[in-house]
C-alpha positions as CSV (number, residue, x, y, z in Angstrom):
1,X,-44.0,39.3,-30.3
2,X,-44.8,42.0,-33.1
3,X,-42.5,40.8,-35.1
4,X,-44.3,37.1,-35.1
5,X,-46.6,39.4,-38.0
6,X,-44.2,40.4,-40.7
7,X,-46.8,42.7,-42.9
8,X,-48.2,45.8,-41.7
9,X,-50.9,47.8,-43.6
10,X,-52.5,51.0,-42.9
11,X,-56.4,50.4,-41.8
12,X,-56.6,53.6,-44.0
13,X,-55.6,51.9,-47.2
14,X,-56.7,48.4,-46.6
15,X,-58.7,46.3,-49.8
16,X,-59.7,43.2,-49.6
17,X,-57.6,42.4,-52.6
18,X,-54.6,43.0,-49.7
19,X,-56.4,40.0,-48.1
20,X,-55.0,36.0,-49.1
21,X,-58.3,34.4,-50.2
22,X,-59.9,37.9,-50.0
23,X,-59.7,36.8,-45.7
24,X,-61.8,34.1,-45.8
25,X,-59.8,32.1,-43.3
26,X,-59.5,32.4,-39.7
27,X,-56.8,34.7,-38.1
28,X,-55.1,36.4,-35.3
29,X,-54.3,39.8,-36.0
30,X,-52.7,42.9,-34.1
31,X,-53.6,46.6,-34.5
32,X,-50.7,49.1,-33.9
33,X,-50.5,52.5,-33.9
34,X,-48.2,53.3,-36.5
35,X,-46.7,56.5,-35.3
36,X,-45.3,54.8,-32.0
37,X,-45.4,51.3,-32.7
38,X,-47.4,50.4,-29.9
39,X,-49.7,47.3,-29.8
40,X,-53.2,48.8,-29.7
41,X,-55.1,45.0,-29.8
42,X,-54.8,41.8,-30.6
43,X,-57.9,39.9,-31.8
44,X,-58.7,36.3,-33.6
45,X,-61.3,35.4,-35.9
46,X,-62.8,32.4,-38.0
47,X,-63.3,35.2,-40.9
48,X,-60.8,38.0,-41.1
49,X,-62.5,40.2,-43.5
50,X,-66.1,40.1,-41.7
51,X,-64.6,41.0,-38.3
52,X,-62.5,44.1,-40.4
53,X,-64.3,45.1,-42.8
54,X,-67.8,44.5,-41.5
55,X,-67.3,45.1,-37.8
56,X,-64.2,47.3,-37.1
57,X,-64.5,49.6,-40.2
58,X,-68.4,49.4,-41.0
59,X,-69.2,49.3,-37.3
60,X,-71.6,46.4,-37.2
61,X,-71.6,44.5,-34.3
62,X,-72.5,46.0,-31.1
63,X,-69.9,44.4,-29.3
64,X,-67.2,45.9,-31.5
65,X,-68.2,49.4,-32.0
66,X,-65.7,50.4,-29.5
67,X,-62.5,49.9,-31.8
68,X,-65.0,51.0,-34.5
69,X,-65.6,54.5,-32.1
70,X,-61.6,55.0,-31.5
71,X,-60.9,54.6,-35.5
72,X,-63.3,57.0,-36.6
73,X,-64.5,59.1,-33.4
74,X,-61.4,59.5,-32.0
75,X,-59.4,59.9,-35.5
76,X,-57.1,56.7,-35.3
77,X,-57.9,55.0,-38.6
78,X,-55.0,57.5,-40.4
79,X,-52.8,56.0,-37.9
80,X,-53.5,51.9,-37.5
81,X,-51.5,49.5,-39.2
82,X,-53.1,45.5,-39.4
83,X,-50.6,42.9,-39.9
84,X,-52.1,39.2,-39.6
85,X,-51.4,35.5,-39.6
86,X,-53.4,32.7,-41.2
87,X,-54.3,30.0,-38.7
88,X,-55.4,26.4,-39.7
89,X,-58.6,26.6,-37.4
90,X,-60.4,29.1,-34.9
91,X,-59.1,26.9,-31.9
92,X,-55.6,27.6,-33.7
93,X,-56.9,31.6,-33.6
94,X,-57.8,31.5,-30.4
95,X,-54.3,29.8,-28.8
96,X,-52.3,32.4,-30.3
97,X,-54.2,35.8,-29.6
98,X,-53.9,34.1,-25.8
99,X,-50.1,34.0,-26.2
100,X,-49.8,37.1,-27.8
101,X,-51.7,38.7,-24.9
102,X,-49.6,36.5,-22.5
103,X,-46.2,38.1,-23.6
104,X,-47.2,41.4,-24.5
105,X,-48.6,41.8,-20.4
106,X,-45.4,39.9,-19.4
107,X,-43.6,42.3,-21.3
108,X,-45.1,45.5,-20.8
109,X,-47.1,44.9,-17.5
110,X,-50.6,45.7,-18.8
111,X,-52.5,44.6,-21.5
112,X,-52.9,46.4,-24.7
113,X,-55.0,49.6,-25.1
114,X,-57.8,48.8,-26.7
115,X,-58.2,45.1,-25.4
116,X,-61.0,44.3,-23.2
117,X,-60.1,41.1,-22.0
118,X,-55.9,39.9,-20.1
């Protein structure tokens, strides 16, 4: 399941420049923490870098600040990794952050840490 996303990043380090088309695409992604390896979320989007850049690390959005509250209230952002995949459409996105979900449950019998929804 992880391994479907073959480059990791640290949140910490992350540029835009690190982004194809500086993330103006739509995406699923996965946040792990990089210490254990453990899926923290997975997550889709129609633009990667607005939902990164302007939501998780800028915190705006009200329905994000959560993730935006663990990173930086709760001192995670030294130890989340990003890793990616490029979809063709947001209907794309949103198929595969449901089978990524899907198998992570199947295969650890809850869903990821920071994800709201199964």
């Amino acid at each position: 399941m992880s391994e479907s996303f073959e480059r990791w990043i640290a949140l910490r380090r992350l540029s835009v420049a690190d982004l194809p088309k500086y993330g103006e695409f739509p995406a699923v992604y996965a946040m792990r923490n990089s210490a254990t390896g453990e899926i923290l979320k997975f997550g889709k989007s129609s633009w990667l870098r607005t939902r990164i850049f302007g939501q998780y690390l800028g915190g705006y959005d009200g329905k994000r600040r959560r993730t935006h509250r663990e990173l930086f209230e709760n001192q995670m952002i030294d130890r989340v990794e990003l890793a990616w995949v490029e979809t063709k459409d947001d209907a794309e996105a949103c198929r595969k952050e449901k089978e990524f979900r899907e198998a992570y449950k199947k295969a650890n019998g809850k869903r990821p840490k920071w994800d709201l929804r199964d």
